[in-house]
C-alpha positions, 0 to 999 in steps of 0.5 A, a space after each residue: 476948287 483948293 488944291 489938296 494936301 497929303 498928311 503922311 502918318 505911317 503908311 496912310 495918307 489922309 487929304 487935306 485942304 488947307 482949313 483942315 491943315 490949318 484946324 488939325 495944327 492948332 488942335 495937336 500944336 495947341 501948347 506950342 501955339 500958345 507959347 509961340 504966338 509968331 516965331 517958327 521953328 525951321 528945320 532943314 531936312 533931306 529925303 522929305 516929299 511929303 508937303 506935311 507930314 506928321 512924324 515920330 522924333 527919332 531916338 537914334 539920332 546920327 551925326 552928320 559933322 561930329 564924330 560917332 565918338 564926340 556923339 556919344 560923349 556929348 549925350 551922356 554929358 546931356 542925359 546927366 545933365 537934363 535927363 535927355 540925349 540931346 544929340 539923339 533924342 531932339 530935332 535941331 532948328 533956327 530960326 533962320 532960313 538961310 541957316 536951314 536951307 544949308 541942310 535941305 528942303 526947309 520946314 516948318 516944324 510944329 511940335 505936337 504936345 508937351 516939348 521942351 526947347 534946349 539952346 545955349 546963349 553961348 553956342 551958335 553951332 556946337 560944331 563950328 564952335 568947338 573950335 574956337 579957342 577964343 570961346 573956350 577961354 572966355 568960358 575959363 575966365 567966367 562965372 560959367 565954365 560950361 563951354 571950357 567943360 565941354 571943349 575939355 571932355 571932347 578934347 583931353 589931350 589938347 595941351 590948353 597951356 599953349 593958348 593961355 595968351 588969351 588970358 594973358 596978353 595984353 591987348 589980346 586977353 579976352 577975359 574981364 581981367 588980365 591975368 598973370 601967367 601963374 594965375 592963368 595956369 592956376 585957373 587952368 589946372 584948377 578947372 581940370 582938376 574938377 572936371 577928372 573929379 567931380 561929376 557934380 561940376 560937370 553937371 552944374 556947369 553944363 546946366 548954367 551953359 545950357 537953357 531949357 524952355 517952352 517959348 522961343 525968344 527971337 532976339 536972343 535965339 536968333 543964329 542959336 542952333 535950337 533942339 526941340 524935344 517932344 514925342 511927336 511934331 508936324 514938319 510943313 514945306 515952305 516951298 514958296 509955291 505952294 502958298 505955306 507961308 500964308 499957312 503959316 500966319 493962318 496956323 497963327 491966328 494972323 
């Protein structure tokens, strides 16, 4: 006799044997699956009982770790730049594990029809990373600035003359290419002017710091905090004791 699963759409609950989870996936998911012939989308999440379930992504995200403030910046960066509220209006995943379990009971998510994955080669954790002023100069000294962009609007009054050594002390300087003091300030005040003026700078930048795509790339992905924008997703439980994981390589065709 096989055990029997519930899918939860809004208040009814519908059973389900693992054939018919499996069935159901890769019917509803078929676009993703067809990308994605192995990786797995992995979210961490809190208050979930359901073994799957079947949910509506939610357009007023809140935040956890940065500010309601930051938030809203950070969204309307988003929205001028793809369109879309990032921050609000997607399901943030890894593809690590370890990294999910950090935020609750770990699940497979399956977005269902057409989606968009949104990561950064630069950003692991947006949150952690906004305070590393390493990154931010590295980002200053390059052909993409997207990253010092984003740190300034979130962080206007921070005096950025203080850390130019990144720039330009020797042996410390982690640019291609050791500045001068005079050509770091210029550099500086240079990249700030467009910032407070030119919107088009703003958007440019952010569109070069940050990817969209519909296939998971493993290699470089791996570690990156990844948001998922789609309409609607299935979430699976990988509690190792109810056999998910062999699920999952079903749901693959393995």
């Amino acid at each position: 006799m096989k055990l029997l699963k519930y899918l939860n759409e809004g208040d009814e609950l519908e059973e389900l044997d693992d054939e018919s989870i499996v069935s159901l996936i890769q019917k509803d998911c078929k676009l993703f699956l067809t990308n994605n012939h192995k990786d797995v989308l992995l979210s961490g999440r809190k208050n979930s009982t359901k073994y799957i379930s079947r949910k509506s992504v939610r357009k007023d995200r809140r935040p956890v770790d940065i500010s309601p403030n930051r938030h809203n910046i950070l969204n309307d960066i988003f929205k001028d730049a793809f369109g879309v509220k990032l921050r609000s209006e997607s399901i943030f995943c890894t593809l690590r594990e370890s990294i999910a379990e950090g935020y609750g009971t770990v699940y497979a998510i399956f977005p269902i029809g057409n989606y968009e994955i949104y990561w950064s080669p630069i950003i692991k954790d947006l949150y952690l990373d906004l305070k590393r002023y390493d990154l931010c100069y590295t980002s200053l000294a390059s052909s993409n600035q997207g990253f010092f962009v984003l740190h300034y609007l979130l962080n206007p009054d921070t005096d950025y003359r203080a850390f130019l050594s990144y720039l330009t002390k020797p042996g410390y300087h982690l640019s291609e290419k050791l500045y001068t003091q005079e050509e770091a300030e210029d550099l500086l005040y240079t990249t700030i002017h467009k910032i407070e003026t030119d919107k088009n700078f703003i958007k440019n930048e952010i569109k070069k710091l940050y990817k969209n795509t519909k296939n998971i790339d493993a290699k470089n992905m791996d570690k990156h905090e990844l948001m998922i924008v789609c309409d609607e997703f299935y979430a699976l439980d990988l509690n190792k004791d109810l056999n998910s994981k062999e699920l999952i390589f079903k749901i693959y065709g393995k």
